[in-house]
N, C-alpha and C positions, 0 to 999 in steps of 0.2 A: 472370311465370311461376308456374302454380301449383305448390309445395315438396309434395305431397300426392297419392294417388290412391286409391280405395277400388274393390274388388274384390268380386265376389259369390263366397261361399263357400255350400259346404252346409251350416257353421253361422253364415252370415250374413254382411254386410258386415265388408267389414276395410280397415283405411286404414290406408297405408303409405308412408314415403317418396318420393317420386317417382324414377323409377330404380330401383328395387326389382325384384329378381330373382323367380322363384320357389321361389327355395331359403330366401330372405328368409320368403317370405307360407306354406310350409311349416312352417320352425320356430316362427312365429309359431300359426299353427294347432294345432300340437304342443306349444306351450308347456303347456295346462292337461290332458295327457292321457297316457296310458302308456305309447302310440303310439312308433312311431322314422320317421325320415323313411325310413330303407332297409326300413321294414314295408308302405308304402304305395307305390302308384300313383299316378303324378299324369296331369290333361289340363287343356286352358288351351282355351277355346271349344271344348268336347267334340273338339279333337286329344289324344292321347296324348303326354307331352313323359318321355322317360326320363331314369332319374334320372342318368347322368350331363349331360344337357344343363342340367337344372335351374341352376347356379350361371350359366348364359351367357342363359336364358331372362329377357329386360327384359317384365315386364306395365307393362301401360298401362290409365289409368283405365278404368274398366267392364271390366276382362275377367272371364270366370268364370272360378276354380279349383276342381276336382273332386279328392277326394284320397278313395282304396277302395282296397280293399285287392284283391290277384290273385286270378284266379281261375286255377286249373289245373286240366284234366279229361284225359280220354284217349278 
């Protein structure tokens, strides 16, 4: 069994534990930035996944993760 799974982000692959949440492959993205994870948006194969579902969300090898920020209009 592979220990490992790598993910496409929009700043590029990420490999990650296997099991890995996307609250995991979040803070990992957020690590080198000013960013907060309650500042962004997430979607996982272009679904939208809110953030409180985020710590129960398991990715699996090859998913996309998409992280922007909201947009609000009226």
């Amino acid at each position: 069994m592979n220990d490992k799974i790598t993910i496409q982000t929009d700043h590029g692959p990420l490999t990650l534990p296997a099991g890995a949440t996307l609250e995991t492959a979040i803070a990992a993205l957020l690590a080198t930035s000013t960013g907060s994870a309650q500042s962004v948006a997430t979607a996982v194969n272009g679904q939208f996944v809110p953030r409180h579902a985020r710590a129960q969300h398991r990715l699996v090898d090859g998913d996309t993760v998409l992280c922007f920020s909201p947009i609000t209009g009226g």
